[in-house]
N, C-alpha and C positions, 0 to 999 in steps of 0.2 A: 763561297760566292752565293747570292741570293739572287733569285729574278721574277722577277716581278712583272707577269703580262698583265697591263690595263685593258680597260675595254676600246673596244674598236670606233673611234666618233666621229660624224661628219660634221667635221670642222671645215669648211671651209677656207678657211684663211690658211688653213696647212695643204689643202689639197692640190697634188701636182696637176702643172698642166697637161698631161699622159690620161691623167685620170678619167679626165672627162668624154675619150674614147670609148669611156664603155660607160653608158649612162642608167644601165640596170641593175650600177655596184651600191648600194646601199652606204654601205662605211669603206669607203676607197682608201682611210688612212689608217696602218697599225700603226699604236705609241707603245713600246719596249722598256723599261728602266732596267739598265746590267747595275746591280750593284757590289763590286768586290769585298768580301770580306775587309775588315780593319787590319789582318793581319797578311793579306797578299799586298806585294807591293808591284803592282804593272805599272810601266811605262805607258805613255801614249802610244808607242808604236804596238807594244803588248797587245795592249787595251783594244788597238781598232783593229789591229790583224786578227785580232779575238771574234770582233764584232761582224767582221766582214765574212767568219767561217762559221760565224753563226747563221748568218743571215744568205748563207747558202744552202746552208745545211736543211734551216728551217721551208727552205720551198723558195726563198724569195731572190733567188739568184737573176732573175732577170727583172729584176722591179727598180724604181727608183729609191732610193734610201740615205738617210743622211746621219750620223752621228755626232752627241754633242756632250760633252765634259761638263758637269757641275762639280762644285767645290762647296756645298753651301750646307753640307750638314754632319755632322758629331752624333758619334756612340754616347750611349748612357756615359760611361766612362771618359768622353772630353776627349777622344780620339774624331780626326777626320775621317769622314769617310766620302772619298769620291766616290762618283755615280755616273752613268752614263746614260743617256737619251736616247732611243733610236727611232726615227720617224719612215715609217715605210708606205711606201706608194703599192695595194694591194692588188692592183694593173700591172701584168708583166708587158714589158716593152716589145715583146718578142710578136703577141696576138692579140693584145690587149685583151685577155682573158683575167680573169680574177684569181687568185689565190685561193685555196677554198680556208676554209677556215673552220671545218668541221673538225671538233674534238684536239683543234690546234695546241693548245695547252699541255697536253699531252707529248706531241711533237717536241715542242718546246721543251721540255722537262729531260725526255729522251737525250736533246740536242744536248744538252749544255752538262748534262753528265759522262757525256762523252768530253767535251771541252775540257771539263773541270780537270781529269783524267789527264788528257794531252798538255795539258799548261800548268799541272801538281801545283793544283787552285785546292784551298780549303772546303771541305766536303758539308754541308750542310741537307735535312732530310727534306726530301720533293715530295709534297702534298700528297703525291702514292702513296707513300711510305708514312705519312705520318700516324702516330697512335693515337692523338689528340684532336679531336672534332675543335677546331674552333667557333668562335662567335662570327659571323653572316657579318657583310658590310655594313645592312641596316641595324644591325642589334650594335657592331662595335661603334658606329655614330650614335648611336642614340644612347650607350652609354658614356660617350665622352660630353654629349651635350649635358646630359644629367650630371656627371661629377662637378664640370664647369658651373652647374647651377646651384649644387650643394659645398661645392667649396669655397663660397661665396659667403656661406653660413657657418662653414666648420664644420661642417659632419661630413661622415663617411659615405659613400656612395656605396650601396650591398649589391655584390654582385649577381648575374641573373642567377638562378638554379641550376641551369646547366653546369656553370661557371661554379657553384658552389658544392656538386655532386663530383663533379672532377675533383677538385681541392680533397674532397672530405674521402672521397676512393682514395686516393695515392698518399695520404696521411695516412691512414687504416692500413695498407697492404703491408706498411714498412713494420707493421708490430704484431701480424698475425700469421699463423703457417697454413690453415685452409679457410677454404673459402666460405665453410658455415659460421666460422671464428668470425670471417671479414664482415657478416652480417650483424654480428652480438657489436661489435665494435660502432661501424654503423650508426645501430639505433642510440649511440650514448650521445650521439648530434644528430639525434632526429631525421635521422635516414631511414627508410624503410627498404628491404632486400629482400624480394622475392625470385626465388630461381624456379625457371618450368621447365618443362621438355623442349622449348624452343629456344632459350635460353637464358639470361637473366637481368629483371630489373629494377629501377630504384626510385623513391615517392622522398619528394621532400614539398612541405607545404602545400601539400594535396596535388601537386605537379607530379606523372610520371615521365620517367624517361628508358627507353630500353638500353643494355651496353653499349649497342653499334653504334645508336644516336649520340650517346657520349663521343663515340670517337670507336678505333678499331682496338686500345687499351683498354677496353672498358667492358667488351666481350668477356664472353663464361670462359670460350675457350682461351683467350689472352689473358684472364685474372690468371687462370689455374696457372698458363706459364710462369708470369712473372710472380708467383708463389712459388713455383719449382724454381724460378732462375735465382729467385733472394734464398732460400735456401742454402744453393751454392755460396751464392757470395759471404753469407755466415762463415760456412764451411771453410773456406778459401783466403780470407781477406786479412784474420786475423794473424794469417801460418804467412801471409807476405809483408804483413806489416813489424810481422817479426826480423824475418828479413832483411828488413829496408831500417833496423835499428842501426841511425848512426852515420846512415847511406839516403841519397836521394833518389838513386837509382843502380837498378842493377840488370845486366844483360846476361839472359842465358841460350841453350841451346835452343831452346821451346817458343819464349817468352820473353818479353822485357814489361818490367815491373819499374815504376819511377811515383813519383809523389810531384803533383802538379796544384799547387797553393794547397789546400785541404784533403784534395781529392788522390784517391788511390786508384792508380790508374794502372791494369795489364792489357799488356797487346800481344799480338800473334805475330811470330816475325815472319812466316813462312808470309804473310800477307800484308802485312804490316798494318791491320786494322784492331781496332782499341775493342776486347772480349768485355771489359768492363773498368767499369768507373765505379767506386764504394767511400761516402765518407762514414763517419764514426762521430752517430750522434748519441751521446750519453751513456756509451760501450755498447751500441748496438752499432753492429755494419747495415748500412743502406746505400744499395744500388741508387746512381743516379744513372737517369734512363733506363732501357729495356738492355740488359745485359745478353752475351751471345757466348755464354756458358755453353760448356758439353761435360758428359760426367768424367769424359778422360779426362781433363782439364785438374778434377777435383780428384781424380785419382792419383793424376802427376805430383799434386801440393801436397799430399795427404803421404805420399812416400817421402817427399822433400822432408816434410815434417818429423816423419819417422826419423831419419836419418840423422838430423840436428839432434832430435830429442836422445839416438844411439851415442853420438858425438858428446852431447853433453854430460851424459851417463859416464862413458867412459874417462871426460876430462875430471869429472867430480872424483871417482875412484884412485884416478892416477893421485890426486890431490892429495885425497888423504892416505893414502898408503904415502906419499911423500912428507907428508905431514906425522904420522909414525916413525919410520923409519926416522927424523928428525929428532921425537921424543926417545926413542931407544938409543 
């Protein structure tokens, strides 16, 4: 599930009559979009008992509020996806006091992963958690205004440098083991990689940028993991793919290992959340996303592996000594 708080506007034409009780509120109206993953399927009744423990949850249990159902938009993929509206009156009816709204986004986030949890809603990462800086409202408008302008003529639209230091990092990480290697790599597209005592950062086009501003993926200390986590996934991915010769999936004490389109996917079943995703691009394994590797993990596969490889030793032996005895 995804959500999406807009900003707060004075609209008038939406503002409750309550509202106007308190004439020091600035933006009396929140507007909310709940939008359900493509692949949860709620009911209506779902959908607003959903909305209505949100919307207590979030503080606004004594406000006015209204919820509304769209049908009017599709996944890349040509899937529906409904959406929901929620219009709230930031006047509780109780003292006509205001809602606060400080650092509410947050709130929000908090809320609706508890939801997600209670109504085993598909789990997508909350802005906290993400690794990736994205592009600012004004930069994503103003790169759609530009594409719209250059696709007019056929040419491509170059994305900003932030956009293209991200791309050229996570290219780079998937074919190097440290992070001085990730610098040599780097400079072959014009990147520059300086690491200091504070931490590290990168020049393209006479633009710098440090890790963090990339995003929280893009840290000295977060390369270095997700160098130790692909690592593992080397280590690991080729000893399950062996595995899974034959099979789409398999469940064990530990682990359940399955193949989902391309991707090699293992989970934790004490928890049931997915350690890693790895495809196999041109015999190399690569992590998709930040993988939640531990080295007992790689010590579990690594005796798995043993074991097959004991297994097969001995089927080979039994063979030809069966194959002897045959000729004798």
């Amino acid at each position: 599930m995804l959500w999406f708080p807009s900003a707060r506007i004075p609209n008038y034409n939406l503002r409750f009559s309550w509202g106007a009780f308190n004439h020091r509120v600035r933006y009396p109206v929140l507007h909310l979009s709940l939008s359900p993953h493509p692949d949860d399927r709620l009911s209506d009744k779902q959908a607003f008992d959903l909305i209505e423990n949100m919307v207590k949850r979030c503080g606004y249990g004594d406000c006015q509020w209204v919820a509304a159902r769209h049908d009017d938009t599709i996944t890349p993929e040509g899937k529906l996806r409904p959406h929901y509206h929620v219009i709230v009156n930031r006047v509780r009816l109780t003292d006509c006091r205001v809602v606060s709204a400080w650092k509410d986004w947050q709130r929000y986030e908090m809320v609706l992963q508890e939801l997600r949890e209670e109504y085993n809603l598909t789990r997508v990462i909350d802005s906290r958690d993400s690794k990736h800086r994205e592009l600012t409202t004004a930069q994503a408008q103003r790169t759609r205004q530009l594409q719209q302008q250059l696709d007019s003529n056929q040419i491509d639209c170059v994305p900003n440098v932030r956009l293209q230091l991200q791309n050229a990092i996570d290219s780079a990480i998937t074919r190097v083991q440290e992070v001085t290697s990730l610098g040599e790599t780097l400079s072959n597209v014009g990147v520059t990689t300086v690491v200091t005592s504070r931490g590290i950062k990168f020049e393209k086009d006479g633009i710098w940028f440090a890790g963090y501003q990339l995003g929280k993926a893009y840290t000295l200390k977060s390369l270095s993991e997700r160098l130790s986590q692909q690592k593992l996934v080397r280590t690991i991915a080729p000893i399950i793919a062996d595995c899974l010769v034959n099979q789409t999936r398999l469940v064990g004490q530990h682990h359940t290992a399955y193949w989902e389109d391309d991707q090699l996917v293992l989970m934790d079943n004490k928890n049931s959340r997915i350690k890693m995703r790895a495809v196999n691009q041109n015999g190399y394994w690569t992590s998709v996303g930040l993988p939640k590797l531990i080295h007992s993990d790689v010590s579990h596969f690594l005796e798995i592996d043993m074991r097959r490889k004991q297994i097969a030793q001995e089927a080979k032996k039994q063979r030809q000594k069966q194959q002897t005895e045959v000729e004798l």
